[in-house]
C-alpha positions in Angstrom: 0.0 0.0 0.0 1.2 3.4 -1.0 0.8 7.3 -0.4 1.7 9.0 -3.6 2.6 12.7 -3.2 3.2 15.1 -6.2 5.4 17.4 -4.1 8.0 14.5 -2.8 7.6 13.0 -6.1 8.9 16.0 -8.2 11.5 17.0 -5.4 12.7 13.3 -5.8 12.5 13.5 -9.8 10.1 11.1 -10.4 7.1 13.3 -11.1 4.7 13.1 -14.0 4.3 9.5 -14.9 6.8 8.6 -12.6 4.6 6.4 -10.8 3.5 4.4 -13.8 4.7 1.1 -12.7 2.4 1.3 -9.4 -1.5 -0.3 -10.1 -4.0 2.2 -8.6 -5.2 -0.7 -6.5 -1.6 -0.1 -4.1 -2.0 3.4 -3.7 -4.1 4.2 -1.0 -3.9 8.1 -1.0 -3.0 10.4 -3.6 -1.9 13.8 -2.1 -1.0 17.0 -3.8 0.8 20.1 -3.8 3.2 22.0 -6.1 6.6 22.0 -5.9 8.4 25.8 -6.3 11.0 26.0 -9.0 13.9 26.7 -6.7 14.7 24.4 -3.4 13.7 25.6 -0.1 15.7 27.2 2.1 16.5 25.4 5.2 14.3 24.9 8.0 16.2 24.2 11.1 16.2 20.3 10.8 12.4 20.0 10.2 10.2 19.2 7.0 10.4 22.3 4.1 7.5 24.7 4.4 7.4 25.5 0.4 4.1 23.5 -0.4 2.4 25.6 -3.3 -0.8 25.3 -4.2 -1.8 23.0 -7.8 -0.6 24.6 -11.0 2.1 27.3 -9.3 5.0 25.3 -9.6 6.9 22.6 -11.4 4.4 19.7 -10.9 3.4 18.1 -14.6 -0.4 18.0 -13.5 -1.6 16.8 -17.0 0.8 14.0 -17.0 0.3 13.0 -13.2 -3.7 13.6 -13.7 -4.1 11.8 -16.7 -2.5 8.6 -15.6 -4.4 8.3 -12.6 -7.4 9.0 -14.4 -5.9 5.9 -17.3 -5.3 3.8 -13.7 -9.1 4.7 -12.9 -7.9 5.6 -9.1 -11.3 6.3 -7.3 -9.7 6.9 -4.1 -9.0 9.3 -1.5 -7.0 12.8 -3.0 -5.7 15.9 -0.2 -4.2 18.7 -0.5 -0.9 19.6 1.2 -0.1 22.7 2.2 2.9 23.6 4.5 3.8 27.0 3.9 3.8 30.0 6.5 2.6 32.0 3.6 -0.9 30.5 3.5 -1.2 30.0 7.1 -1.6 33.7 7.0 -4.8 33.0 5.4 -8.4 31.8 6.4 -7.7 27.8 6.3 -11.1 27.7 4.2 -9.9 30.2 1.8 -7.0 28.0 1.3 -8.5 24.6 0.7 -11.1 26.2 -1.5 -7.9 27.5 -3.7 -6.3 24.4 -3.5 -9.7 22.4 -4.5 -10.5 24.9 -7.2 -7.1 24.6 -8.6 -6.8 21.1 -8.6 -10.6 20.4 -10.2 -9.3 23.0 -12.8 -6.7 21.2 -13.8 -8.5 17.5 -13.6 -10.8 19.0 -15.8 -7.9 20.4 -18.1 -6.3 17.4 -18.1 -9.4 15.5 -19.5 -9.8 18.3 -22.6 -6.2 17.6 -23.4 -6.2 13.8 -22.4 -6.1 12.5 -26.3 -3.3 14.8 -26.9 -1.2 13.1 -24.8 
């Protein structure tokens, strides 16, 4: 069973279809964030607090979206979002952006699935 994040994935290189080999079945979670085009600065020993929200970074959403949707992965998807920035903002506000964002870009994904 495994938890499939877009942020640790790109950090790690292995984002887009990096996760091709895995059958939807074995991943029990799907979380997702976006990854900022520079690494982040340290942060005294603890985890990086650079999460962006969906389509402001360096994730490949349309490749990562369109294979789970080719995997038909009907479970659970969250959004991630350590960074002191949005903490400064209503929580609600937040996860609204983050859920907008990220149905924006399933839907994307599904206009531009036969493209590739």
């Amino acid at each position: 069973v495994l938890f499939r994040s877009t942020y640790h994935a790109q950090a790690a290189g292995e984002g887009g279809r990096g996760f091709s080999e895995i059958p939807a079945e074995q991943i029990i979670a799907f979380q997702f964030s976006d990854v900022p085009a520079h690494p982040p600065a340290a942060t005294a020993g603890g985890p990086p607090l650079d999460r962006l929200p969906p389509g402001e970074g360096t994730v490949r959403w349309r490749e990562v979206l369109q294979l789970l949707m080719q995997k038909n992965y009907a479970r659970y998807i969250n959004y991630e979002a350590p960074n002191p920035a949005l903490w400064q903002r209503p929580a609600a506000e937040v996860a609204k952006e983050g859920i907008t964002r990220i149905r924006e870009l399933i839907a994307q994904s599904r206009t531009n699935a036969g493209g590739g």
